[in-house]
PLY file of the C-alpha trace (Angstrom):
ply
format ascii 1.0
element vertex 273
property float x
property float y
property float z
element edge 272
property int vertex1
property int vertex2
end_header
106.38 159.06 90.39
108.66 156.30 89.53
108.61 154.67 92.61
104.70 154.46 92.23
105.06 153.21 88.80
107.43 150.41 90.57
104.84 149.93 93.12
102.18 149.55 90.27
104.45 147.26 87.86
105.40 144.67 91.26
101.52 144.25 92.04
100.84 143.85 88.82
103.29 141.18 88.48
101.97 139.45 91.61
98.38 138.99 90.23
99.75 137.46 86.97
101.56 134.83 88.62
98.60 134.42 90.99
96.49 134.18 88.41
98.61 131.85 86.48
99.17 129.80 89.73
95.66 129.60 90.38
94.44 128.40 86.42
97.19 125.96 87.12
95.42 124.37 89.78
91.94 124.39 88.19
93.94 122.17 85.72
94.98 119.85 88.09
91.50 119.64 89.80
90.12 118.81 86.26
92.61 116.12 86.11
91.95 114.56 89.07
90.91 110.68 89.36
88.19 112.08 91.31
86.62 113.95 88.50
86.76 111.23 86.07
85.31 108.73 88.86
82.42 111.02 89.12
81.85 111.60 85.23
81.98 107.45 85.11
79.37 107.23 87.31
81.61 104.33 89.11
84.07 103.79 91.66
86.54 101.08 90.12
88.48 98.99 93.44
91.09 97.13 92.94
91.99 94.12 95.83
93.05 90.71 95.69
90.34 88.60 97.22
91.90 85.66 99.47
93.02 87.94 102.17
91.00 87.53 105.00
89.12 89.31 107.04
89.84 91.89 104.09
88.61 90.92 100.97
86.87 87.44 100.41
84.45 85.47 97.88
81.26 84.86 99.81
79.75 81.17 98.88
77.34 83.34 96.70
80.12 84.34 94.61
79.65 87.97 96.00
83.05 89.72 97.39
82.58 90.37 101.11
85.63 91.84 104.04
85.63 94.87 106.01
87.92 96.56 102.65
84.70 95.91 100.36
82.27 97.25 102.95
84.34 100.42 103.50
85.01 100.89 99.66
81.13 100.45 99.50
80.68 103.26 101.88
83.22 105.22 99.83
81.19 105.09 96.45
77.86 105.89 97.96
79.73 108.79 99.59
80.81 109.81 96.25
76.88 108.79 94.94
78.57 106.37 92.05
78.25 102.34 91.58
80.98 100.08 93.19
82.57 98.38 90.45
84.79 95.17 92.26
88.06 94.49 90.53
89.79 91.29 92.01
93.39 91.19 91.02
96.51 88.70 91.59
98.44 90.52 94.25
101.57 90.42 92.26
100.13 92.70 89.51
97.96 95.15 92.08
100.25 98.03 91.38
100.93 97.29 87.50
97.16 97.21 87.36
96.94 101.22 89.16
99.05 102.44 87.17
97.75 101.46 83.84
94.28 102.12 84.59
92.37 99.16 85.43
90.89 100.40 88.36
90.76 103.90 90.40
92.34 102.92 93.87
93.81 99.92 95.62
91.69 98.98 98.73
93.15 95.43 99.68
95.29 95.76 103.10
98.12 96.82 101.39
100.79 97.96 104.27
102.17 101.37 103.21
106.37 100.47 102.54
109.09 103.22 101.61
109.22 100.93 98.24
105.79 100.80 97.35
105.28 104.55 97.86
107.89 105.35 95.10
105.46 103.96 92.98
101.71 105.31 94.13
100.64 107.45 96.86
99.05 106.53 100.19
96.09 107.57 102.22
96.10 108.12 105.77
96.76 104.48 107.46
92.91 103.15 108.26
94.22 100.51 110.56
97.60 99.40 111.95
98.57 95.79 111.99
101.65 93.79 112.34
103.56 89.97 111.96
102.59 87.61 113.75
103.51 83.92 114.23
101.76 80.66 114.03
104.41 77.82 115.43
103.81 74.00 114.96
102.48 72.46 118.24
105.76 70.50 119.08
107.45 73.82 119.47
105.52 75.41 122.04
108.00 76.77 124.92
110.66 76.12 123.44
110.10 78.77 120.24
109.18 82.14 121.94
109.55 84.83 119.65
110.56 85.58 116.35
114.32 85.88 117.10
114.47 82.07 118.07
113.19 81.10 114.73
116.72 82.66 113.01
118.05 79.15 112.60
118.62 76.97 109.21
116.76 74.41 110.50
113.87 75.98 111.34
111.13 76.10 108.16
108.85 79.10 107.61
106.75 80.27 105.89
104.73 82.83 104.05
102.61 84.61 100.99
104.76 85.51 97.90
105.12 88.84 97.54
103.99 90.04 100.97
105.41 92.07 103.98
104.97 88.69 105.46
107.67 87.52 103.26
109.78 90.82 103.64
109.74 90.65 107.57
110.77 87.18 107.48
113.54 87.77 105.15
114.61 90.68 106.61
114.04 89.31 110.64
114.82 86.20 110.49
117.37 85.80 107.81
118.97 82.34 108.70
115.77 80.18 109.06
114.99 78.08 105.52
112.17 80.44 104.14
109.28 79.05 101.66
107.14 80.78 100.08
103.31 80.00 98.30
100.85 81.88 96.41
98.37 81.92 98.60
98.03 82.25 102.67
96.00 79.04 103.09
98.44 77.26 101.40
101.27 78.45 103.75
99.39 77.86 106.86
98.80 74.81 105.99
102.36 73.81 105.94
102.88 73.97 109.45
99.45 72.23 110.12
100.62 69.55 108.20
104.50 69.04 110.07
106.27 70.61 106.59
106.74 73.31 108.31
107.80 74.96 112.31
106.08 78.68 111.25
103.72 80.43 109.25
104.18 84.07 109.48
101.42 86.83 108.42
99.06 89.67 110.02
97.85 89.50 112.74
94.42 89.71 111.65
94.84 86.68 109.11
96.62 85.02 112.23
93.74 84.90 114.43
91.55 84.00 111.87
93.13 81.08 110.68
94.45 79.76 114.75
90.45 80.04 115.05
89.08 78.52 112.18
91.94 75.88 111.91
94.61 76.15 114.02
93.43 75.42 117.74
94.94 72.16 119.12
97.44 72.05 115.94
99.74 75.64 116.38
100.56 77.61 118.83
99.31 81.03 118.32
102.44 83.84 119.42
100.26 87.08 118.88
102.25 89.58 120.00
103.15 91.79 116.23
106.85 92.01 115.68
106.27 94.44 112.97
104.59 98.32 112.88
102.42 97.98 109.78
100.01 100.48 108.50
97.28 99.59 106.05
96.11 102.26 103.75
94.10 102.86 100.29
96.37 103.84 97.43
96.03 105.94 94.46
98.47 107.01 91.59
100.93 109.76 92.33
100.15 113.37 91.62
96.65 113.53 92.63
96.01 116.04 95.71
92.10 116.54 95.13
91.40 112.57 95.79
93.93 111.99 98.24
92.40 115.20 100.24
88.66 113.56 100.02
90.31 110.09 101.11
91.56 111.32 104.26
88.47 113.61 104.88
86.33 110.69 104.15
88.04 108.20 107.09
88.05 110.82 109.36
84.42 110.93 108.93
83.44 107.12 109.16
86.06 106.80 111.68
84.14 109.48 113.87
80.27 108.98 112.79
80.12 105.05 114.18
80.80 103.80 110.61
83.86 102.29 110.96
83.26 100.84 114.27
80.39 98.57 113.18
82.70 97.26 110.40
85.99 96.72 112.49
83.51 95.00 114.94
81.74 92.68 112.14
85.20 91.79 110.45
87.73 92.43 113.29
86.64 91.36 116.06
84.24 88.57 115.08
84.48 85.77 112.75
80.63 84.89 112.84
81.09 85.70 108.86
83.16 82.63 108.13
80.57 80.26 107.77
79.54 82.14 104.86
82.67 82.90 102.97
84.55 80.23 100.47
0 1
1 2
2 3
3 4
4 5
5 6
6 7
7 8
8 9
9 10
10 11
11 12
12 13
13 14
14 15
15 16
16 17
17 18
18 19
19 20
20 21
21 22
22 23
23 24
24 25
25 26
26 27
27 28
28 29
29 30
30 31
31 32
32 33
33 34
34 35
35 36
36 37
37 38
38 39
39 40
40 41
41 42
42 43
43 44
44 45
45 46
46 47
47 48
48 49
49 50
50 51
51 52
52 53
53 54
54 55
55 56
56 57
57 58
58 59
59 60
60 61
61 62
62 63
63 64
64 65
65 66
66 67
67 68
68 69
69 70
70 71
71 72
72 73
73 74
74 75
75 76
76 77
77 78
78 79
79 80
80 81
81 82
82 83
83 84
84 85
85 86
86 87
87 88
88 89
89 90
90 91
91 92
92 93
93 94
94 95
95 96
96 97
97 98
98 99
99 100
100 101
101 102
102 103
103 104
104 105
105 106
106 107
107 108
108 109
109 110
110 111
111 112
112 113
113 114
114 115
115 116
116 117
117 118
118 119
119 120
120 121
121 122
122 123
123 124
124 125
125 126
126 127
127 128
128 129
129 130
130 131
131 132
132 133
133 134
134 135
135 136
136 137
137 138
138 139
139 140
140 141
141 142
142 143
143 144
144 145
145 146
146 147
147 148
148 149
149 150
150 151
151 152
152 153
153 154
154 155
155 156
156 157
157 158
158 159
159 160
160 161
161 162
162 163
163 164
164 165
165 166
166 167
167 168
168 169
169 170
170 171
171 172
172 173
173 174
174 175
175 176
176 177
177 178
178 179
179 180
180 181
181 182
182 183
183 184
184 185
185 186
186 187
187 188
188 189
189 190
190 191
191 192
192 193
193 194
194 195
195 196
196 197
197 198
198 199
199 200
200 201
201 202
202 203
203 204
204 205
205 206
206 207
207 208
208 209
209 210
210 211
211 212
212 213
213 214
214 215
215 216
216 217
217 218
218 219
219 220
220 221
221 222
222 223
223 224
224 225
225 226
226 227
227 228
228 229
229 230
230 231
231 232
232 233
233 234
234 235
235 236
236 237
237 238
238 239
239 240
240 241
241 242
242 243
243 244
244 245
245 246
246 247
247 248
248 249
249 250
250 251
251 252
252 253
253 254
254 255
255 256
256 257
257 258
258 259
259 260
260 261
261 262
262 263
263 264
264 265
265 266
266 267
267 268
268 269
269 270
270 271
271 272
């Protein structure tokens, strides 16, 4: 008889702490950012326009890139507005955390620093460094490695993993860094500079828009870089729909037709700022 009444008082025990485990999580569900997105009626994205083929100002003044199309996607998905946020880079994660907007969706590479700070998605496309070298260079600079001289200038966006891989990769050369990637670029076009280092995507853009006849275009990524959305820490409901929601446009065509407008073609930059 005691032995039942042992059995009896253990299962009871169990379903209290289930129970308690599972009213837990209810609470966390109701907390999600994903609950309060669809309450709003609005899906609030934070990016910092400037970075193409990402996020740009269209000469309407409307914000155009393969990140605004796919966060577009995302809200009617949810069946909410898309509200744009355009932030200064430097502030992006500030911004997140405070509450300014609901999720950062501006090619932000996923870092081991960064993600003590926020949470990531799954990566939605992988990029990497890549070099544009003043024309009076070409075969003579090959690579990365032979730009790890003083007297060498390169250069970069503040604040960037542009900046970090150059700092990091080629510590001896005389770094500079600007606010914005045009600016940067545009240091090497105009002999201030041997290298402008950045994406890969931003690379080709730039070498095709600008660049031909002036830099040599080395295209070959000296970097593993994953892009991904990111969301504040301690949110499993939205980060769960995040990555069940690329899986879906990456398998449903979706995502092809935008990495094929953006990516792969720059027919779009007669019509951007």
């Amino acid at each position: 008889m005691r032995k039942f009444v042992k059995v009896i008082g253990l299962v009871l025990i169990c379903l209290f702490v289930a129970g308690q485990a599972f009213a837990q999580d209810i609470e966390l569900a109701k907390k999600s950012r994903l609950e309060k997105i669809l309450q709003r009626g609005e899906l609030r994205v934070g990016f910092e326009a400037g970075y193409v083929p990402f996020e740009m100002t269209a000469t309407s003044g409307d914000f155009v890139g393969f990140d605004i199309d796919m966060a577009k996607e995302m809200a009617k998905a949810m069946g909410v507005k898309f509200v744009p946020v355009n932030t200064a880079w430097d502030g992006i994660i500030p911004a997140l955390t405070t509450d300014k907007f609901d999720i950062i969706m501006s090619g932000m590479t996923i870092t081991q620093e960064r993600n003590l700070k926020i949470n990531f998605a799954d990566p939605y496309i992988v990029v990497g460094q890549t070099i544009l070298l003043a024309k009076k260079h070409e075969g003579k600079v090959k690579s990365y490695k032979d730009l790890n001289d003083p007297k060498f200038v390169v250069t970069s966006k503040l604040g960037t993993t542009g900046e970090q891989a150059t700092k990091r990769m080629i510590p001896k050369c005389t770094y500079k860094s600007f606010e914005t990637e045009t600016e940067a670029f545009l240091e090497v076009v105009n002999g201030k500079a041997d290298a402008y280092v950045y994406d890969l995507p931003n690379c080709a853009f730039l070498y095709d828009q600008q660049g031909k006849g002036k830099v040599v275009f080395l295209d070959k990524p000296f970097t593993y870089e994953p892009l991904a959305w990111a969301i504040n820490k301690g949110d499993p409901d939205f980060l769960n729909w995040l990555n069940n929601f690329l899986r879906q446009v990456q398998n449903d065509g979706r995502y092809q037709v935008m990495y094929d407008k953006w990516i792969k073609s720059t027919a779009w930059a007669k019509d951007v700022q």
